[in-house]
SELUMLO-912568 format. One line per 5 residues: number of its first residue (from 1); their letters; for each residue x, y, z of N, C-alpha, C. Coordinates in steps of 0.1 Angstrom, whole numbers. Each point is the difference from the previous one (the first is absolute). Layout:
! residues N
NUM	a	X:Y:Z:X:Y:Z:X:Y:Z; ... $
***
This chain:
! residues 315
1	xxxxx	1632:1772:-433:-2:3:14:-5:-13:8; -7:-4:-6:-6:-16:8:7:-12:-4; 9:1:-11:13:-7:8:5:2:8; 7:10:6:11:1:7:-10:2:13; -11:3:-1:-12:-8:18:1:-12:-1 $
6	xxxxx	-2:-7:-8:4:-16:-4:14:-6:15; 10:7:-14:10:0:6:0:1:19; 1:11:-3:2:2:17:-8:-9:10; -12:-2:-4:-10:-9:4:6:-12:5; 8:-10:-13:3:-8:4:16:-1:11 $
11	xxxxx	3:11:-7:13:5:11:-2:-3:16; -12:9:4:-5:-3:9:-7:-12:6; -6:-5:-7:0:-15:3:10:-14:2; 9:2:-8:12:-6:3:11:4:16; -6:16:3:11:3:13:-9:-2:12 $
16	xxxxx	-17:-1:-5:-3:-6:8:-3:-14:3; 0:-8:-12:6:-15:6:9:-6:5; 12:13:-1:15:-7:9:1:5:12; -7:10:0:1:5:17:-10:-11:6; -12:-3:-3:-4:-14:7:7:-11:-3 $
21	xxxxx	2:-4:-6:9:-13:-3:11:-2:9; 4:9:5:9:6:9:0:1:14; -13:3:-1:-6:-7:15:-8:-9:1; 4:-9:-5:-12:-16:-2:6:-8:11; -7:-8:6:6:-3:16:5:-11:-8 $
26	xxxxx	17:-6:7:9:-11:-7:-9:-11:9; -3:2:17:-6:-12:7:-10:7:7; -11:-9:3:-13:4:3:-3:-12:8; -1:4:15:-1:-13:10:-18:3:8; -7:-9:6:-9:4:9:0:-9:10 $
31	xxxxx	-4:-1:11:2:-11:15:-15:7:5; -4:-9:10:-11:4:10:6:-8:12; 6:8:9:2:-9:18:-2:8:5; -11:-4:11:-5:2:10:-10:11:-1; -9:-1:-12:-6:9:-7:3:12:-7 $
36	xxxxx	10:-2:3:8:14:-8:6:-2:-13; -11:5:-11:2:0:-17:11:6:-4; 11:0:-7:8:7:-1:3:-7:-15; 2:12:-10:6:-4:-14:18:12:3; 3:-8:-8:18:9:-9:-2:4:-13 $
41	xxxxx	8:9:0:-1:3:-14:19:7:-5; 7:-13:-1:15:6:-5:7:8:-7; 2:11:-4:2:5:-13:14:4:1; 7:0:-11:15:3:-3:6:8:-7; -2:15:4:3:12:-8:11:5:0 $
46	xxxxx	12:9:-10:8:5:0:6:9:8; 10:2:6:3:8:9:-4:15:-4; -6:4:10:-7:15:-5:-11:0:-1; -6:-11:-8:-18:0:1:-4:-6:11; -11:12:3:-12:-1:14:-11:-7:-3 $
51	xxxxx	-8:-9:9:-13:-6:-7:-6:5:-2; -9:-2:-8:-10:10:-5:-11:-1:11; -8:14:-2:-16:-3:10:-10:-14:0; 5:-5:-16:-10:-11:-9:5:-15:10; 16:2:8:3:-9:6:-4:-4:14 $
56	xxxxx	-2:18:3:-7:-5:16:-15:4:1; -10:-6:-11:-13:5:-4:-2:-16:7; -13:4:9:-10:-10:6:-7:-6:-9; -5:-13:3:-4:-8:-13:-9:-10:11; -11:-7:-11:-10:-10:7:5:-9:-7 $
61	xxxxx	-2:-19:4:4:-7:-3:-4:-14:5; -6:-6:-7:-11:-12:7:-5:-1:11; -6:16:3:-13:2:13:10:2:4; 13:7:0:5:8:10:5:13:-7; 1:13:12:1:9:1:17:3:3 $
66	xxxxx	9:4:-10:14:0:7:4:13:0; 6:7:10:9:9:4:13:-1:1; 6:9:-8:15:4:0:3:4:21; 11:-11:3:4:3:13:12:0:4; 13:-1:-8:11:-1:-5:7:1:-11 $
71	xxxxx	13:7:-2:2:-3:-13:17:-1:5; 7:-8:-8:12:-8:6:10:2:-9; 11:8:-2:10:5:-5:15:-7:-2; 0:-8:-9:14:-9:2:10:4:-9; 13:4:2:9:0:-13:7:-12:-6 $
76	xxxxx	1:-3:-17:8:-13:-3:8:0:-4; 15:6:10:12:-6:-7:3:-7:-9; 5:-3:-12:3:-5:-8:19:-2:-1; 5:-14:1:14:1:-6:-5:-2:-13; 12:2:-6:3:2:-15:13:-5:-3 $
81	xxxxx	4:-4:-17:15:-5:4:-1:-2:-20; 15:7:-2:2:-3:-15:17:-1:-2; 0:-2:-11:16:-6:-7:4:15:-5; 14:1:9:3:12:-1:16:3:-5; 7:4:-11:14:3:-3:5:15:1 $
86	xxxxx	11:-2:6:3:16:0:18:-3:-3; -1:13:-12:15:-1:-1:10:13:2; 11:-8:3:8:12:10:13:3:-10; 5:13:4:10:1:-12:14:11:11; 9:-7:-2:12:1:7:14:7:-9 $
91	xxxxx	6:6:12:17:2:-11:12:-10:6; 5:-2:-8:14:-6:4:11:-1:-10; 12:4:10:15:1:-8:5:-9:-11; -4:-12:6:4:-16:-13:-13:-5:-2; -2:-8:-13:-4:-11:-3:-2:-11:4 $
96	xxxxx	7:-1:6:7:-17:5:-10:-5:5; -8:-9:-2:-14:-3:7:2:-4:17; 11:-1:0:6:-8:17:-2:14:8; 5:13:-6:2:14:7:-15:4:-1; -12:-5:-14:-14:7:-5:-10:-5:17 $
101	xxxxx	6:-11:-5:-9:-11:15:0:4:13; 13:9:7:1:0:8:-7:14:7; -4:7:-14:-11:14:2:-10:-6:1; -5:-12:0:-18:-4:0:0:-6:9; -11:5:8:-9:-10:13:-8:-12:-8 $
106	xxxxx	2:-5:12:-7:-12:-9:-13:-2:2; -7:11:7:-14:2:5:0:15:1; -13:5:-2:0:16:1:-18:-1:7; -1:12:5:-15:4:3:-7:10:-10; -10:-8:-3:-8:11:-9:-13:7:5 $
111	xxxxx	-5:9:-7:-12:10:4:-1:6:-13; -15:-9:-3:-6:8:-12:-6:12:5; -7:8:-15:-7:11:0:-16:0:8; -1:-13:-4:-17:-4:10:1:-1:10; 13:-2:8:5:-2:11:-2:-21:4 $
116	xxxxx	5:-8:-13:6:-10:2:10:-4:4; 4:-8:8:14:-4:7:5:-14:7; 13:1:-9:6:-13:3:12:-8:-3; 6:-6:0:10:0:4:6:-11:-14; 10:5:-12:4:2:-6:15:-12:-5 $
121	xxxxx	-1:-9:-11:13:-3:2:6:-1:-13; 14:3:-2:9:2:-11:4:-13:-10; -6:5:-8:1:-12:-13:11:5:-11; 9:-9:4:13:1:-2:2:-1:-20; -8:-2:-5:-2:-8:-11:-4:16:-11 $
126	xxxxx	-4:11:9:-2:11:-12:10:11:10; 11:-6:7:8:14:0:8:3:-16; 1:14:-2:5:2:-16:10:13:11; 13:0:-8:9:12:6:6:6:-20; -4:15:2:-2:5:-12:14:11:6 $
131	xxxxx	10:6:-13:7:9:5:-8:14:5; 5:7:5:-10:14:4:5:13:-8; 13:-2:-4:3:11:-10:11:1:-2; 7:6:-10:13:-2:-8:8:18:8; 13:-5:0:7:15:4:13:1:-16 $
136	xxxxx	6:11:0:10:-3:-13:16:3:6; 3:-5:-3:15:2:6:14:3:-12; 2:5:5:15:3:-8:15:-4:7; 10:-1:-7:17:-7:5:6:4:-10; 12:-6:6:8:7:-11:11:-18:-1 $
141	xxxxx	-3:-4:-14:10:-11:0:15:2:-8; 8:-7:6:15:6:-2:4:-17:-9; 11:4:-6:9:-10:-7:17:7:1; 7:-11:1:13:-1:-1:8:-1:-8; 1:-1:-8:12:0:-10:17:0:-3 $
146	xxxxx	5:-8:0:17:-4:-6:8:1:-10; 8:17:-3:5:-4:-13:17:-1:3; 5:-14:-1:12:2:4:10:5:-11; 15:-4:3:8:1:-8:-2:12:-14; -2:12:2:0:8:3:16:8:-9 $
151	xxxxx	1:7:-13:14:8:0:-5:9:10; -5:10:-2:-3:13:6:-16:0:9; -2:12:5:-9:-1:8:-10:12:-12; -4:-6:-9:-9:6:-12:-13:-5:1; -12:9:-1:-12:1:2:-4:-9:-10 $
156	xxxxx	6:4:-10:-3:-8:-16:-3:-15:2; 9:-5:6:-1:-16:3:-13:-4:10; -6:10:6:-11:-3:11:-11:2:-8; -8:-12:0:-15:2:-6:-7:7:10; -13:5:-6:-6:13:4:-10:-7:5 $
161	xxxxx	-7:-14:0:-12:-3:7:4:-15:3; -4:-7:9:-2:-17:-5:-14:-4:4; 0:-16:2:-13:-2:1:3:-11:12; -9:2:12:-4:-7:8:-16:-4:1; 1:-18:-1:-13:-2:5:-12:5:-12 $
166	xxxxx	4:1:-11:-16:10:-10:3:8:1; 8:6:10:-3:18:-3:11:5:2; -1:13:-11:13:5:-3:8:11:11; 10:0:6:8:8:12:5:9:-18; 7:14:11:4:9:-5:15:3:8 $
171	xxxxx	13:3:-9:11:4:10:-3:7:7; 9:-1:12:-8:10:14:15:3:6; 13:-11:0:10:6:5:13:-11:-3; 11:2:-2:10:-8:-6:12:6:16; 7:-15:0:10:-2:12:13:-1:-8 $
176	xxxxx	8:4:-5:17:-4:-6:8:-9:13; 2:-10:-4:10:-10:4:10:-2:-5; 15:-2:5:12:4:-11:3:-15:2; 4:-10:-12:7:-12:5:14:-6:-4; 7:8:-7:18:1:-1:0:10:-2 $
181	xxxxx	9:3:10:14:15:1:12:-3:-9; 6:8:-1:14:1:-4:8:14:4; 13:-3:4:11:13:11:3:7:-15; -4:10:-3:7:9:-9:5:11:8; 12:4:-3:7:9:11:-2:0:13 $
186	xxxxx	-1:-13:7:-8:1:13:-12:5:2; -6:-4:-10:-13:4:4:-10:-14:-11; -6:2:14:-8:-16:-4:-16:1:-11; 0:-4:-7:-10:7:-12:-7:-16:-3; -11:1:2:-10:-10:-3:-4:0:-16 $
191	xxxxx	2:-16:-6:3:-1:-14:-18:-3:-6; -8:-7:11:-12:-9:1:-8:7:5; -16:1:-3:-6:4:11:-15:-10:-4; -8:1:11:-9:-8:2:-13:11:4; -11:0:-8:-15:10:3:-7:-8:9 $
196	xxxxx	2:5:11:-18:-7:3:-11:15:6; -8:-3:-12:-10:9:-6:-15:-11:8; -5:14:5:-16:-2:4:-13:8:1; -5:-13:-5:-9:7:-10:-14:3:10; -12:8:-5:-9:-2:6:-11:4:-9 $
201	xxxxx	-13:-8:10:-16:9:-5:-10:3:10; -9:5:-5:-12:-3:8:-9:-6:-3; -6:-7:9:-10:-13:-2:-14:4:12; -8:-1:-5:-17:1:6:-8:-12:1; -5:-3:7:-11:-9:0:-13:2:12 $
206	xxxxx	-9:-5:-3:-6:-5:13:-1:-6:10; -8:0:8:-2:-8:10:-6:-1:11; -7:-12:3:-14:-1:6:0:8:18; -7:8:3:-1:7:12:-6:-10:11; -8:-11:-5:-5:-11:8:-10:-6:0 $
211	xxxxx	-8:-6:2:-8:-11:-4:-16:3:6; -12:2:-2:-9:-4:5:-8:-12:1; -6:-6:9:-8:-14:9:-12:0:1; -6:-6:-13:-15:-5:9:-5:-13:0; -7:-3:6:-3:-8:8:-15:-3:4 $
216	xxxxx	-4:-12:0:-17:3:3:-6:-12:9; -4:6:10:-4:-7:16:-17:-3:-4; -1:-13:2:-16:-2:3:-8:-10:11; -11:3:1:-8:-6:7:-15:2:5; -4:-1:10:-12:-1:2:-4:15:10 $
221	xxxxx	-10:7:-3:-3:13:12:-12:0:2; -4:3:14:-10:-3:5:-7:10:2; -9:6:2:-8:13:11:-15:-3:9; -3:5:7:-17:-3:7:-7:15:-5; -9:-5:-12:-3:18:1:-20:-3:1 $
226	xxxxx	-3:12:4:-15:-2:2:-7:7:-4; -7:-10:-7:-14:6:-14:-11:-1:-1; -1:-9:13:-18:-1:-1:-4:2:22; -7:1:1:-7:-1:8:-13:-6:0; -4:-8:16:-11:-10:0:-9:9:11 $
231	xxxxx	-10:4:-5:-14:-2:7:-5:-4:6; -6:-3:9:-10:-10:3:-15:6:7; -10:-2:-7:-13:8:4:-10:-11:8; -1:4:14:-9:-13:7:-12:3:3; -12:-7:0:-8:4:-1:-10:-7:10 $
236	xxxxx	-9:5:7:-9:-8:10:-11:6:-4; -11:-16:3:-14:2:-13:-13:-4:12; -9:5:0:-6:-4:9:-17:-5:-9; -8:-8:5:-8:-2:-8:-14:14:-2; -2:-4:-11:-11:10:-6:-16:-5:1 $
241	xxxxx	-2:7:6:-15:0:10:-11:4:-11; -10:-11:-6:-10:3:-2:-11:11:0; -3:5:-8:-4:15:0:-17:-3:3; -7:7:13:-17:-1:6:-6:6:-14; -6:-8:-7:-12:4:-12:-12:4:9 $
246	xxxxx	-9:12:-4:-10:5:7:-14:-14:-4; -9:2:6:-7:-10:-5:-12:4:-13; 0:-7:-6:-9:8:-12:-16:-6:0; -4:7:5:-13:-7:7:-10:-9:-15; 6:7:-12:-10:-4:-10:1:-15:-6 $
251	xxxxx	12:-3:10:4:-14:-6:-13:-10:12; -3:5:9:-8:-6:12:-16:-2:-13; -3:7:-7:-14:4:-8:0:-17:-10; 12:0:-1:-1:-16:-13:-4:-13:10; 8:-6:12:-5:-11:6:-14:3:5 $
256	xxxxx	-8:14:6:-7:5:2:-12:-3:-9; 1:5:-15:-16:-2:-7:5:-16:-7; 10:-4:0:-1:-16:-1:-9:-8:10; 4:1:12:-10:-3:11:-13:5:1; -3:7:-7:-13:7:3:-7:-5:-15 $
261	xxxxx	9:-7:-12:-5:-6:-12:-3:-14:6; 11:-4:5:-6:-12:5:-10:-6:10; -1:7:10:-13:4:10:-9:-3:-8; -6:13:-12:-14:-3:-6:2:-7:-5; 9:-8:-8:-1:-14:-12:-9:-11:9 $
266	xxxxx	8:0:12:-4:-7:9:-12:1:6; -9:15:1:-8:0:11:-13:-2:-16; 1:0:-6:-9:-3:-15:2:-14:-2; 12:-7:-2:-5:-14:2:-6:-5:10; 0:8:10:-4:-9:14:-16:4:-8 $
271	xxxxx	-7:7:2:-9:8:-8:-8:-8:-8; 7:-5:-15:-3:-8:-5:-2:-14:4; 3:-6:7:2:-16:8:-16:3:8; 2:14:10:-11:-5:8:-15:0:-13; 2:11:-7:-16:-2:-10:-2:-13:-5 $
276	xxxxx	13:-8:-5:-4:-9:-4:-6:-10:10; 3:0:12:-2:-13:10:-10:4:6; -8:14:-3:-14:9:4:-7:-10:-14; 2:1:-10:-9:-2:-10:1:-18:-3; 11:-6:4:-3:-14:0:-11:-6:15 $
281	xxxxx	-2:9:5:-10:-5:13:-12:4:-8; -2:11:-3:-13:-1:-8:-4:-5:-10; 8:-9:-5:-4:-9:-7:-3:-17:4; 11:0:8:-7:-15:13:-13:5:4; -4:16:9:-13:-3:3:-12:3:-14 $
286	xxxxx	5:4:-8:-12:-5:-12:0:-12:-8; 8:-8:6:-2:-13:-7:-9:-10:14; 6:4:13:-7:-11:6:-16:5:1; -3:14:-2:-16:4:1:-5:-10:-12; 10:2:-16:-10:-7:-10:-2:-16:8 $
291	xxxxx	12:-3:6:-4:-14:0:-12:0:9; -2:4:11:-9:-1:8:-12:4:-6; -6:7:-10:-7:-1:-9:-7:-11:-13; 7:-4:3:2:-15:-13:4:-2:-12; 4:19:-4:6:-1:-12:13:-5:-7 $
296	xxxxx	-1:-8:-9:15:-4:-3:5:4:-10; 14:4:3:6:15:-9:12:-3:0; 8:-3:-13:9:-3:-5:7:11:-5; 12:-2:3:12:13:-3:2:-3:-15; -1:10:-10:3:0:-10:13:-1:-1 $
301	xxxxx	1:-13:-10:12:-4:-3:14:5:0; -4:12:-7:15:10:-2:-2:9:4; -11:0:12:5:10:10:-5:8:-4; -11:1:-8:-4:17:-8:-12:4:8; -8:-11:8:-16:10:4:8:10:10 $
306	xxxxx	-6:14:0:0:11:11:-8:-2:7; -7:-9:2:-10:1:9:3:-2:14; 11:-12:-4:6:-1:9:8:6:11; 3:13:-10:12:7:6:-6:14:9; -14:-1:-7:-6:10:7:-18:-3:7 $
311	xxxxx	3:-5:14:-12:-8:6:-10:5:3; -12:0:-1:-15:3:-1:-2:3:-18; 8:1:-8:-5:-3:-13:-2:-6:-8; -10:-4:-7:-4:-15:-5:-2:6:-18; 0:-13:-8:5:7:-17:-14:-9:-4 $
***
């Protein structure tokens, strides 16, 4: 079972990458004159397919906002053109290539099944002329025959068949010719006679009813047929306006207690400066009281007596 979800799965992924692929724009132009943003978007689909919604879907595009405001419908004719033979097949009485020739154009019009068309010419070089069919016939062939000199007019002396040509004749009819008389009692009596016997048969054969022609015309056929149609999706983009952020007051709180850290840093050194320039005067005036006193009082070397640091106290 989760093969054949497999399956289909990718089935479907495959019909959905050709229906996009299908509408992948061939040219993609954009221009800006006179402030007016405008992108294209060309696509070249089969006669019959509509764009999809995905083609006239609004889109943003480096700070601009574009709207579908046209969509532009062109058909592309296409000629077309291939090598085309067509053979034609004829009857005629003779053979005789002078009488075959005189049944052929020497150009014909053609119309394929796709509805290709064009104009056709006779290549003399594969006419063939074949018989078209045999009929049988029958006759009747005759021979003649001479038997002269002759006593009597007796059957005996007549052969019963001869041969003409290969083939054998059969008696069919004898002529008596008389060739000396003689007057016996006045009456004239033929001494001679001469046969001419004729013979016959019958003879059959064939013979051709007449010839068929073909013949084969070629050349080039052309058509304009239309398979795609062009698109064109235009688009005007206008720029995209910055969106008002509310103000977030808590970001005002960080330059705020920074200023207010640096204030006191400040108002504490000031602080520190004045004690010290308070507490170096009191030590000028306890030094000029000692002098005026007569005492002489040396600052310890490394700065260690306190006495110093704190006036009216003496160690």
């Amino acid at each position: 079972m989760k093969k054949i979800i497999t399956i289909l799965a990718v089935l479907l992924l495959l019909s959905t990458t050709t229906a996009l692929a299908a509408e992948y724009p061939t040219e993609f132009s954009s221009t800006a004159d006179n402030g007016i943003y405008e992108i294209r978007k060309t696509y070249e689909l089969p006669v019959g397919q509509e764009p999809s919604e995905e083609v006239k879907k609004d889109f943003q595009q480096d700070g601009f906002s574009y709207v579908l405001i046209d969509l532009l419908r062109q058909e592309l004719p296409q000629q077309q053109s291939r090598d085309y033979a067509e053979t034609v097949t004829l009857d005629s009485a003779s053979k005789e290539l002078s009488d075959v020739m005189s049944l052929l154009a020497d150009t014909k019009t053609a119309t394929t099944e796709d509805g290709f068309t064009g104009t056709l010419t006779l290549d003399a070089s594969t006419i063939a002329v074949e018989p078209a069919g045999y009929k049988t016939n029958s006759w009747t062939v005759t021979a003649i025959r001479t038997y002269p000199n002759l006593s009597d007019m007796d059957m005996q002396y007549i052969p019963k068949t001869t041969t003409e040509n290969g083939r054998t004749l059969s008696f069919a009819s004898v002529d008596w010719q008389t060739d000396n008389t003689m007057n016996v009692d006045d009456y004239a009596i033929g001494d001679r006679y001469t046969a001419v016997v004729t013979y016959s048969s019958t003879a059959s054969g064939k013979s051709v009813t007449g010839y068929t022609v073909t013949a084969q015309y070629s050349g080039t056929v052309e058509k304009i047929s239309l398979d795609k149609v062009r698109y064109v999706a235009i688009f005007h983009g206008t720029p995209i306006q910055p969106e008002q952020q509310p103000m977030d007051w808590r970001y005002l709180a960080i330059p705020a207690g920074l200023l207010a850290l640096i204030g006191a840093g400040f108002a504490v050194s000031k602080l520190k400066k004045k004690g010290t320039k308070q507490h170096e005067e009191i030590q000028d005036a306890d030094y000029e009281q000692i002098s005026e006193n007569g005492a002489d009082v040396q600052p310890d070397a490394a700065g260690g007596d306190d006495s110093h640091s704190y006036p009216g106290v003496s160690t």
